[in-house]
Residue frames as a rotation matrix with the C-alpha (Angstrom) as fourth column:
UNK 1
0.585 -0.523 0.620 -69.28
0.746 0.049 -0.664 41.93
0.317 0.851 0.419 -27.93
UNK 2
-0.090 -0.675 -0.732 -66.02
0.621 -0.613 0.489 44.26
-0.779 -0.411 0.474 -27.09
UNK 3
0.581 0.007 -0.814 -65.21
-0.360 -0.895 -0.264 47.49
-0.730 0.446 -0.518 -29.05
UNK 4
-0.524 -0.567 -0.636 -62.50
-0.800 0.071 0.596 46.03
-0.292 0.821 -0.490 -31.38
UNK 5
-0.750 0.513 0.417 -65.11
0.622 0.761 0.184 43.17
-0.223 0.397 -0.890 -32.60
UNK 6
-0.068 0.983 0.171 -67.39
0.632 0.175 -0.755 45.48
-0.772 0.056 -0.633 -33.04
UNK 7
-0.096 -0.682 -0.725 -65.38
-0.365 -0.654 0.663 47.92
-0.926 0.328 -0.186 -34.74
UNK 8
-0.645 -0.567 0.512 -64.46
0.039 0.645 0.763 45.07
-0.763 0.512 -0.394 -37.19
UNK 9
-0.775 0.491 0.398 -67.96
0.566 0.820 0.089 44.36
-0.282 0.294 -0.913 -38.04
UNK 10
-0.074 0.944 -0.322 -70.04
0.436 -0.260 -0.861 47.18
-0.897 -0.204 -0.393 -38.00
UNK 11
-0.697 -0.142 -0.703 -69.33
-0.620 -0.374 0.690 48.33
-0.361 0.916 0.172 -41.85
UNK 12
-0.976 -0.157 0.150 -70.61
-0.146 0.986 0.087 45.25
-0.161 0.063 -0.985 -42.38
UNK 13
-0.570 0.815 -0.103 -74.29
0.769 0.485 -0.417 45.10
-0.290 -0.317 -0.903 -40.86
UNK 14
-0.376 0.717 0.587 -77.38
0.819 -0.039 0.572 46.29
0.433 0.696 -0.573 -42.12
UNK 15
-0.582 0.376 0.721 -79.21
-0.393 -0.906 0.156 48.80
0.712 -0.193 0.675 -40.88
UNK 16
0.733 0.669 0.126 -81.81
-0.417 0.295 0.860 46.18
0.537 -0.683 0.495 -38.85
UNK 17
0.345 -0.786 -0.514 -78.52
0.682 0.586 -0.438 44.38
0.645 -0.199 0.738 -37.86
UNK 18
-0.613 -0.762 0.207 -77.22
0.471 -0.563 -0.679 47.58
0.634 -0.319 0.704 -36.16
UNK 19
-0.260 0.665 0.700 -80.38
-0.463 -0.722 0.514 48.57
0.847 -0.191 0.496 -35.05
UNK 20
0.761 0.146 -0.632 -80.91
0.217 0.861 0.460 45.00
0.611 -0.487 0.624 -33.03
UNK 21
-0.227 -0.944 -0.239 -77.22
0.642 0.039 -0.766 45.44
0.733 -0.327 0.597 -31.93
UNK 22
-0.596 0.163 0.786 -78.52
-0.570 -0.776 -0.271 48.81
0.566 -0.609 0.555 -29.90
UNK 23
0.407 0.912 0.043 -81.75
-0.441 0.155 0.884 47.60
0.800 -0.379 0.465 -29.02
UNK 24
0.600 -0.516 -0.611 -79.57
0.284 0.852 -0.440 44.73
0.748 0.091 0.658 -27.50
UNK 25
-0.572 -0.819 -0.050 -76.85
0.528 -0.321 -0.786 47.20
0.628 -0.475 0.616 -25.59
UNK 26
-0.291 0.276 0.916 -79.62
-0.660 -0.751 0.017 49.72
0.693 -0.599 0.401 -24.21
UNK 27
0.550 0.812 -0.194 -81.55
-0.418 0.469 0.778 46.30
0.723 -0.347 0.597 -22.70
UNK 28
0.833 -0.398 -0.385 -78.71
0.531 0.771 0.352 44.41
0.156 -0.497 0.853 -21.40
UNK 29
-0.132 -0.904 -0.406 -74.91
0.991 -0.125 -0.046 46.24
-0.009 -0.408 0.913 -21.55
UNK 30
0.792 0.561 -0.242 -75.81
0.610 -0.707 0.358 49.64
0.030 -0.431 -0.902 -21.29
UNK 31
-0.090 -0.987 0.131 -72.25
0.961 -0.052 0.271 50.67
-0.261 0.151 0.953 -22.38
UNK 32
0.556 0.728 -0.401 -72.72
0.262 -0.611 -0.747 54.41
-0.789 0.311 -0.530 -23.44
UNK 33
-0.273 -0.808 -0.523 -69.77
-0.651 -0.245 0.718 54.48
-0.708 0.536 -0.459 -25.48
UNK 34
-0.771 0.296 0.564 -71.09
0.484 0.847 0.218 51.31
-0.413 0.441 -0.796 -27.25
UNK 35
-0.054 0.707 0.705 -74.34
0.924 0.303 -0.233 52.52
-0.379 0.639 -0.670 -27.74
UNK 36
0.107 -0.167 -0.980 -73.25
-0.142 -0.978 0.151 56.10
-0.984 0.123 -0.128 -28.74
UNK 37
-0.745 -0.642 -0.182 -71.23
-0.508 0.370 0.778 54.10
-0.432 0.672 -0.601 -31.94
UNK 38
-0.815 0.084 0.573 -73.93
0.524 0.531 0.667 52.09
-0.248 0.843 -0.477 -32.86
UNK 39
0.316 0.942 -0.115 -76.41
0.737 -0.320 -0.595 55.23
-0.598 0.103 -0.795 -33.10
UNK 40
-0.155 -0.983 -0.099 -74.06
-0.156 -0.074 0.985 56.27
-0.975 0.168 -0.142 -34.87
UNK 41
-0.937 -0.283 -0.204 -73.66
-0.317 0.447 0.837 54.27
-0.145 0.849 -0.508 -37.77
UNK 42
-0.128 0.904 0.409 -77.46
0.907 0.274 -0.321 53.38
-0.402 0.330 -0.854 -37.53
UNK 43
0.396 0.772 -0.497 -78.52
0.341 -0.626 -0.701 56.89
-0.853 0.108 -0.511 -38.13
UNK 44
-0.342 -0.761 -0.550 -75.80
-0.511 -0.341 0.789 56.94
-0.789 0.551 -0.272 -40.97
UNK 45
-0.921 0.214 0.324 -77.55
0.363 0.774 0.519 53.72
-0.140 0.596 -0.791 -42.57
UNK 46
0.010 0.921 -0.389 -81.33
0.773 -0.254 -0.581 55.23
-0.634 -0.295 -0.715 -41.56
UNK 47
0.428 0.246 -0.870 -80.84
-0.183 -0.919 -0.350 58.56
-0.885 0.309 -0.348 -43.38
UNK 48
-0.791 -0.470 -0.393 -78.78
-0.502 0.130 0.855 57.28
-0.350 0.873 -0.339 -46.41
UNK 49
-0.633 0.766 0.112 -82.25
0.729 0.638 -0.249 54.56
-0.262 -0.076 -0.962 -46.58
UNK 50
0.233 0.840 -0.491 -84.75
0.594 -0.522 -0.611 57.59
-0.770 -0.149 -0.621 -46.06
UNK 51
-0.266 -0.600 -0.754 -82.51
-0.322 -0.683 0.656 60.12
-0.909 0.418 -0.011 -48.59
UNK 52
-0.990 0.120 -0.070 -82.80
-0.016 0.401 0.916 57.05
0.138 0.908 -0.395 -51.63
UNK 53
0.069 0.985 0.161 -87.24
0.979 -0.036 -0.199 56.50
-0.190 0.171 -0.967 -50.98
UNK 54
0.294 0.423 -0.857 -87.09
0.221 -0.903 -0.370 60.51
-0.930 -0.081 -0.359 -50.94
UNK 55
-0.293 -0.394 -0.871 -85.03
-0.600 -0.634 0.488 61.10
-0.744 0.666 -0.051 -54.21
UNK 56
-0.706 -0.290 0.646 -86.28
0.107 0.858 0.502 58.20
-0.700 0.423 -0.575 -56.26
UNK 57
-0.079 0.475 0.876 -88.67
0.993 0.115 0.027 60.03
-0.088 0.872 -0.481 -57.99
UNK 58
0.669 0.061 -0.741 -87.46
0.117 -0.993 0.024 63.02
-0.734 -0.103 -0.671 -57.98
UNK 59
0.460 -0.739 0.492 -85.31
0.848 0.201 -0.490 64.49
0.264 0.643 0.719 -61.17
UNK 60
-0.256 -0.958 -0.131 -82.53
0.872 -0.287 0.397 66.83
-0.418 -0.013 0.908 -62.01
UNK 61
0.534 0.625 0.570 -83.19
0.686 0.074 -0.724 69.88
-0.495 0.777 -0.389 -62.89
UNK 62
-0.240 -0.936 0.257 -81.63
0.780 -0.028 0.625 71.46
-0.578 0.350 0.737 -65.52
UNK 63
0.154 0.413 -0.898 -81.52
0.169 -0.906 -0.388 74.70
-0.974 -0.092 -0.209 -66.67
UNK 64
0.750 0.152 0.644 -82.55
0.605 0.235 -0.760 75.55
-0.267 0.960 0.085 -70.64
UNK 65
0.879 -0.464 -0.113 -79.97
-0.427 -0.658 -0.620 77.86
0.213 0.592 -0.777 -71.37
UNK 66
-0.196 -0.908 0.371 -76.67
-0.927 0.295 0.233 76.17
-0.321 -0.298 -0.899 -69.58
UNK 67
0.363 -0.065 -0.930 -77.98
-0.228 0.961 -0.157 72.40
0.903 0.269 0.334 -69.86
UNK 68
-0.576 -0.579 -0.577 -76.94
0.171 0.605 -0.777 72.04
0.799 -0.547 -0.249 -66.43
């Protein structure tokens, strides 16, 4: 895949989808500019992922005097 196809597409793909995509570049095209972009946008998907399991039972808390 070239840089302006991937470009296009990589909003797009999941998190395993982008992760494959590396796996994929370190085995075979070894591009570092390529796989620079899609560690990237994986660790962007990977920590937004890890961020929602960590906060999902967690609340807000709010102080009694303000309410905020």
């Amino acid at each position: 895949m070239h840089w302006n196809e991937l470009n296009k597409k990589l909003a797009d793909l999941s998190e395993k989808q982008v992760y494959d995509l590396l796996q994929d570049e370190r085995a075979n095209g070894r591009r570092a500019f390529i796989m620079t972009r899609l560690h990237q946008r994986y660790n962007i998907l990977r920590v937004l992922r890890e961020r929602e399991e960590l906060l999902k039972d967690a609340y807000t808390y709010r102080s009694p005097k303000t309410g905020r």
